[in-house]
C-alpha positions, 0 to 999 in steps of 0.5 A: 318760404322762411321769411313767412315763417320767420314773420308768423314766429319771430317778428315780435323778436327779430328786427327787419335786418335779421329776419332778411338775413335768415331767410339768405342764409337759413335753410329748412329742414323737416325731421320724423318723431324719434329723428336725430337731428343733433347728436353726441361728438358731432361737429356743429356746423348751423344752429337749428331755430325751431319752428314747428314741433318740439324736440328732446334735449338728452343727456347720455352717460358711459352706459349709454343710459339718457336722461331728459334736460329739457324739450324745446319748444316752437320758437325756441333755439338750443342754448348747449348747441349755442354754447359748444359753437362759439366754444368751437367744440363738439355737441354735449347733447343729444336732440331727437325729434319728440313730434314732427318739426320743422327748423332752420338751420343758421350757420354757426358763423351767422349767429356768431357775426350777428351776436356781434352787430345785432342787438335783436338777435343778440338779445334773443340769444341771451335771452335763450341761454336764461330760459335754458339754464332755468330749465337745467336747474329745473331738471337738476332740482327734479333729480336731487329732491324729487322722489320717482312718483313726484317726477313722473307726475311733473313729467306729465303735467309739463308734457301735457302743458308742452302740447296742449293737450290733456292726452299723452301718446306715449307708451310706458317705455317711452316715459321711462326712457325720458325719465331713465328709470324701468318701464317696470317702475313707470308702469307700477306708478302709472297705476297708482296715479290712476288709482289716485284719479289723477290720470286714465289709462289706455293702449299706448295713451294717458288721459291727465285728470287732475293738474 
């Protein structure tokens, strides 16, 4: 069962000896939307590869309020959860299920052997900390210059390239949390793209017109 999905998604990545010893040592778990599968001060004990759906990397601050870093997608592993496990410290991190998913969880001291004696998975995990810290500067970059109306709109537009699709199923709430602002600002500034002809709103779902 894993190495069918570890062919159908990694073969162009993992050489024969990596995707044999995932699919001995990786287990399968399947998680809801809105599940947490990693949270903040717990003790990392495998590295979750993702292969189906996506998942919400948050951020919380003393108050309690998140704040989206970034999502990951079909394919991808988490850079922060690769950092504290070689660090041996506890998740930083936040990671809620966005959609149904379905990963693999490694055990920490695989993908640190590997790390060592692998040169397909070692650049995969390099090659995944670059992409995540891309993605960080990204987010960064968003919060320091971007105003709200420009924040939610890239919102959009990334969501809708996340998915694949030009409807979003998110309730105004939902964005707002992702985005840490109110559901109030979020609501007034769906409106005024509406108005603008860049979006469509309905019950609980925002059609992108223009991207």
């Amino acid at each position: 069962m894993i190495q069918k999905e570890l062919l159908h998604q990694f073969d162009y990545l993992f050489d024969e000896f990596i995707i044999n010893n995932i699919s001995q040592y990786g287990t399968i778990k399947q998680f809801k939307a809105n599940d947490i599968i990693m949270d903040i001060g717990q003790e990392l004990k495998f590295i979750p590869l993702l292969i189906d759906g996506n998942i919400k990397i948050l951020r919380e601050d003393d108050n309690g309020n998140e704040l989206l870093i970034y999502v990951l997608e079909t394919g991808d592993t988490c850079a922060m959860s690769l950092t504290c496990c070689m660090a041996k410290a506890k998740s930083k991190i936040r990671a809620v299920a966005d959609k149904d998913s379905k990963l693999i969880m490694i055990p920490v001291e695989k993908m640190t052997e590997w790390f060592h004696t692998n040169e397909s998975w070692r650049n995969f995990i390099l090659q995944s900390y670059q992409v995540r810290f891309n993605e960080m500067l990204e987010t960064i970059d968003t919060l320091a210059f971007m105003k709200m109306d420009e924040r939610l709109y890239k919102y959009l537009i990334d969501t809708v390239k996340l998915n694949a699709s030009k409807t979003i199923s998110k309730t105004h709430q939902d964005i707002a949390h992702d985005l840490n602002t109110s559901r109030v600002v979020v609501s007034r500034l769906l409106k005024q793209l509406e108005n603008d002809k860049k979006i469509e709103l309905s019950r609980n779902k925002i059609t992108v017109l223009d991207f």
